[in-house]
N, C-alpha and C positions, 0 to 999 in steps of 0.2 A: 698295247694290251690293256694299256688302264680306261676303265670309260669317262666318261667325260659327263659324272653326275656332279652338279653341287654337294658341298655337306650338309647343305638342309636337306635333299634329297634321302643322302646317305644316311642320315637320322632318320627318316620316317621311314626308309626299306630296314634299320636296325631294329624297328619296332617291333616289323610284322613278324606275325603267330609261325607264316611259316618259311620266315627266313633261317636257311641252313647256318649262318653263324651268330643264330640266339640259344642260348642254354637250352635243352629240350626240360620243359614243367618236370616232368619224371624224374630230370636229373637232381630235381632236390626238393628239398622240404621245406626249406625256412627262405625267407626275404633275404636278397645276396646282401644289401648295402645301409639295414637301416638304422643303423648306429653308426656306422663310418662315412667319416665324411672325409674323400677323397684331397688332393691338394689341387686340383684346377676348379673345386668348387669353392676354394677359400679365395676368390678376386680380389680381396682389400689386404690381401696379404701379398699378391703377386702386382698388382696395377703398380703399386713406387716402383717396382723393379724393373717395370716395360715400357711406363709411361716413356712416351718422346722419344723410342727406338725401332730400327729394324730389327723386325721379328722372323727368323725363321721357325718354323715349328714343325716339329720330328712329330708323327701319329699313325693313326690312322683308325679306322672302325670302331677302334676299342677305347678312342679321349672322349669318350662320355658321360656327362654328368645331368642323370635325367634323361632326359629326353631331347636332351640337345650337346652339339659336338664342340670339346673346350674353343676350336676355331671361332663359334657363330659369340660363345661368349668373350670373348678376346675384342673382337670386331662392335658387337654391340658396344664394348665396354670404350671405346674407339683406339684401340691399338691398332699398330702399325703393321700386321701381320703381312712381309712381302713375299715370303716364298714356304711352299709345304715340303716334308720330308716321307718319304716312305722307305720303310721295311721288307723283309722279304714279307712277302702274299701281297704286296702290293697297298695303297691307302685303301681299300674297296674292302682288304683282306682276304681275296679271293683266287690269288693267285697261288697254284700249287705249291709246295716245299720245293727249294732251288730254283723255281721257275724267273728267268729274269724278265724285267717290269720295268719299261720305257716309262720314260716321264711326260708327262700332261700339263694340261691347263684348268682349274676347276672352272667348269663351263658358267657358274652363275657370279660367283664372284673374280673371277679372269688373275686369280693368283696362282704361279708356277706351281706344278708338284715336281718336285726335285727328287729321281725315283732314285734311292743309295744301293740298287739290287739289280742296274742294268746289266751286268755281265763286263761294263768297261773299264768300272775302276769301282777304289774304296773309298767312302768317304763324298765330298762336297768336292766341287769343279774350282778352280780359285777363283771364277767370275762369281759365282755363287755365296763363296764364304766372303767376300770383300762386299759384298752388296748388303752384310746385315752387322748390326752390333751385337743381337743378343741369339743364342740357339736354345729353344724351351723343348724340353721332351716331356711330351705325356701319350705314358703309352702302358699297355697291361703287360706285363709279364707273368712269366710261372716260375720261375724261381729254382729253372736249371740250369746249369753252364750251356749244356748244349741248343738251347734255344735264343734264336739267332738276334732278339731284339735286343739284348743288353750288350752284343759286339757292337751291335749298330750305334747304340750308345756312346760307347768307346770311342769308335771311329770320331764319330761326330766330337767327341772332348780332347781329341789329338787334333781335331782342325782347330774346334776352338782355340785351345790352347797355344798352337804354332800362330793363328793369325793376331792373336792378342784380345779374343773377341770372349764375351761374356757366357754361361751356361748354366740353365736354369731348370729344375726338375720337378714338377707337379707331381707328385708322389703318388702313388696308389700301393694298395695290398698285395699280400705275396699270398697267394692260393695253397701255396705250398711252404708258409713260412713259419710251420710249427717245428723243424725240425732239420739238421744239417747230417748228411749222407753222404755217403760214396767219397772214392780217392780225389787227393788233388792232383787236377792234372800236371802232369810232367811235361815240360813248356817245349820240349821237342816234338812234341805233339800237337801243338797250336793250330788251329787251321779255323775256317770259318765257323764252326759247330763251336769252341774252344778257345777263349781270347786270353785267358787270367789264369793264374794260377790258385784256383778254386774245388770246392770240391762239386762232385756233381748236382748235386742239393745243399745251395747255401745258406737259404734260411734268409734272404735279406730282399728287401723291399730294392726298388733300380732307385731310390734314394740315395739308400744305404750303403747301395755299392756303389756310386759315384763317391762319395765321399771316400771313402776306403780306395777307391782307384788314385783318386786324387793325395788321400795319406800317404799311400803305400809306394807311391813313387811309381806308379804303374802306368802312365802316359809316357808316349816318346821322347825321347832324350832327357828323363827325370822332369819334366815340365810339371806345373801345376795349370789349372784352370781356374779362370774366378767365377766357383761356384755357388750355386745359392740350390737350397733345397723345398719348398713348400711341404711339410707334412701332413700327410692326413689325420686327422683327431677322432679319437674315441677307437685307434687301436692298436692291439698287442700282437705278436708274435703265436701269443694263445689263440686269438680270433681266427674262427674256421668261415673265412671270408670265403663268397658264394660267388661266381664271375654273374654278372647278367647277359654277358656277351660271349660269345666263343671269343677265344683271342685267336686264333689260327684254321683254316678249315677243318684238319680233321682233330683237333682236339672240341666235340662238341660237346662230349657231357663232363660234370665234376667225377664221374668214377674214370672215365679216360684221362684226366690230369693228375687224378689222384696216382695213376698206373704209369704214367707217363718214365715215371725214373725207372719204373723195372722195363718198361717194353721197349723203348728207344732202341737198343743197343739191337732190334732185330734189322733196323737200316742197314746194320754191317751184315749179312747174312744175305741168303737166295731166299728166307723165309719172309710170308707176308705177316705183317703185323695188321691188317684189313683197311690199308686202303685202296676206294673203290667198291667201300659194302658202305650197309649203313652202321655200322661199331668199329671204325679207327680207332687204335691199340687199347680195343677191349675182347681183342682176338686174335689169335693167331694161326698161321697154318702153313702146310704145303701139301703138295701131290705123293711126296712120297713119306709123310706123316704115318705113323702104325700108331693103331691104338686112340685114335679122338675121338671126341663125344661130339662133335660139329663139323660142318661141311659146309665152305663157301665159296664164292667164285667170283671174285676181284673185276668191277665192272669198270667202263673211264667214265666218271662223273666230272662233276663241278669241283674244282678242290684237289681232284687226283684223274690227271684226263688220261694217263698214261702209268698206273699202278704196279708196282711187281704184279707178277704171274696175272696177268691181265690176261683174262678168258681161261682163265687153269680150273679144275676145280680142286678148290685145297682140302686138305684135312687137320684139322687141329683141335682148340682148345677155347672156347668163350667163357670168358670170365664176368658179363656182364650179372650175374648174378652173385659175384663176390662185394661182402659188402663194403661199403665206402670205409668202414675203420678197419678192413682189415687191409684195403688196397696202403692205405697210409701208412699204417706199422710196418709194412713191408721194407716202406723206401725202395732205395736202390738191391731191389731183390732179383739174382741172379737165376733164380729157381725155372723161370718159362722158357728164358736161352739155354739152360742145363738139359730142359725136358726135350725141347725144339732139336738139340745136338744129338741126343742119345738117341730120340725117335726118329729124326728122318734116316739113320745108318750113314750121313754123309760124309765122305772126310771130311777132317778139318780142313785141306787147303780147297777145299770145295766150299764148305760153310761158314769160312769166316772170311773178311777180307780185313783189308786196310781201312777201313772204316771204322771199324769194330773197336779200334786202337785210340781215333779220334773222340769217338762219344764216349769210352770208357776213359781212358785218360792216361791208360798205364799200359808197358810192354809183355804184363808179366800175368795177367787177370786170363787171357786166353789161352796160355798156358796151364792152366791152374784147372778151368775147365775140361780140357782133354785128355788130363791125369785123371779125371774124376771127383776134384775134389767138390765138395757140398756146398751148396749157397752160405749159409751161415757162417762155414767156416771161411771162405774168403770175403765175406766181409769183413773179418778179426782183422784183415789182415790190412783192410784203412781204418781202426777204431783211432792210431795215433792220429792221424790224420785230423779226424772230426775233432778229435779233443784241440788238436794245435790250430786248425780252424777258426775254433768258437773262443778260444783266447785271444787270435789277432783281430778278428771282427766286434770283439768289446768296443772299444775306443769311437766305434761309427755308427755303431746302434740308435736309432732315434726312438724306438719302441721300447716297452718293456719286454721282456719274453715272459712272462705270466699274466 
């Protein structure tokens, strides 16, 4: 499934105007990156720690610095880089959400991509983890539990950690790290969406949460890993950092990331949150919706080949003209699953499933909805939560939060 471009290739198709996974110009106002300087553009900080080792390194579309991918600078810099890692979407990025993503060879420079999303297991192969010293991750996240790259991470720091092998984090910005939401998940709920006992908006850089996995005794069998972190400079937790890249297909603008903790939870539903249009979960809908101001029809694209209600035509709700501070203040706003439930008339065991449980994180939130209660008010009801959150996350903080 993976193609077989170089990462120089991959940089220059990251450029173009009308690549589907660049920020669309509309999506913002200001220069994403130009006071922050990322941790895989800091080289004289990371070179003592690589120098004269194997390098595997966890990426993919999004380890960018400029105009070129943290790999070519590794390489130039002459590290040993021997095998690549990918994510769910694939290193290209391009592969659907859950789609699994066979592993490849980069065509120009003939190093493995080691794909951690085939469908056959978790983690690295033990031919694989015995073939490197070091595992470097640079990769973008958004800064919710349920998005899949900081499992990935995990994963990878329970290999490291069992094989005795080192683990090293180019840090980059949290898009969404002004602010910590939503329950922490209840760890009988674990599953690939949900690794940590976190809340749904943590507020931390994949830095920062290495480090805190590694504190908090959150690797298997209580292990540690010998971690190293490179941080980015010139930012805070305040910084309304701008992506220049889509991190995932259908997250392509900053008001869809900004939405991203209220809309998520429609994955647990018959309801589309639009993918297969051009506004992924900056819409939502269905067929038997009363009452919307919008109508669309879930097409198979690049990204989503195979979408809810594919060829349906929905009814719902575009939010594309809410503006970016208010999608924010929201957080984890229950308010569009509460509208989506009462409008389509669906039962509950029709409109919610098992899912619903995983991205939420608690047994007791979908309950809460079918009584009727209010967004607002079931958020009160993780406020302990956040507070006992942002207490244990002190100690691993590399940012200031102002």
């Amino acid at each position: 499934m993976l193609a077989m471009l170089s990462i120089r290739h991959l940089c220059v198709s990251l450029l173009a105007l009308t690549c589907f996974l660049c920020i669309a110009p509309e999506a913002y106002a200001t220069q994403p990156a130009d006071s922050v300087t990322v941790g895989a553009a800091r080289i004289d900080q990371y070179l003592p720690l690589l120098k004269g080792k194997r390098i595997g390194l966890f990426s993919n579309h999004t380890g960018m610095v400029g105009d070129k991918h943290s790999l070519d600078l590794m390489l130039e810099n002459g590290l040993n880089v021997v095998t690549l890692m990918s994510p769910e979407h694939g290193f290209r990025g391009t592969a659907d959400a859950g789609e699994h993503v066979g592993s490849s060879v980069d065509a120009q420079t003939g190093i493995p991509i080691a794909s951690l999303y085939d469908g056959k297991r978790r983690g690295l192969a033990p031919g694989v983890i015995d073939s490197l010293d070091v595992i470097v991750c640079d990769i973008q996240d958004v800064g919710l539990r349920y998005y899949t790259y900081y499992c990935t991470m995990l994963q990878l720091m329970n290999d490291a950690a069992a094989a005795g092998k080192e683990f090293v984090v180019l840090d980059r910005p949290n898009p969404n790290g002004m602010y910590v939401d939503g329950p922490i998940l209840d760890m009988k709920y674990e599953s690939g969406v949900g690794s940590l006992p976190i809340p749904v908006v943590h507020g931390m850089t994949l830095g920062e949460l290495a480090l805190m996995v590694n504190g908090e005794g959150w690797l298997k069998e209580g292990r540690k890993v010998q971690l190293e972190v490179v941080p980015c400079l010139n930012y805070t937790h305040a910084t309304r950092y701008r992506l220049p890249v889509a991190p995932s297909p259908n997250l392509r603008t900053m008001r869809a990331i900004y939405l991203y903790p209220a809309m998520c939870y429609f994955e647990g539903t018959p309801v589309s949150l639009g993918r297969g249009t051009d506004a992924p979960f900056e819409v939502y809908g269905h067929p038997a919706y009363r009452g919307g101001d919008y109508d669309f029809t879930p097409q198979s694209v690049p990204g989503a080949k195979n979408p809810p209600l594919l060829g349906r035509l929905c009814h719902g709700r575009d939010l594309r003209s809410l503006p970016e501070e208010d999608a924010i203040a929201g957080g984890v706003d229950l308010s569009y699953i509460i509208d989506a439930y009462r409008n389509t008339g669906l039962p509950a065991e029709k409109f919610f499933t098992s899912f619903f449980e995983k991205l939420i994180g608690r047994g007791d939130i979908r309950r809460m909805i079918i009584e009727g209660m209010p967004a607002d008010k079931i958020k009160q009801t993780w406020a302990d939560d956040v507070a006992s959150f942002r207490r244990q996350r002190t100690p691993y903080l590399l940012y200031p939060e102002q």
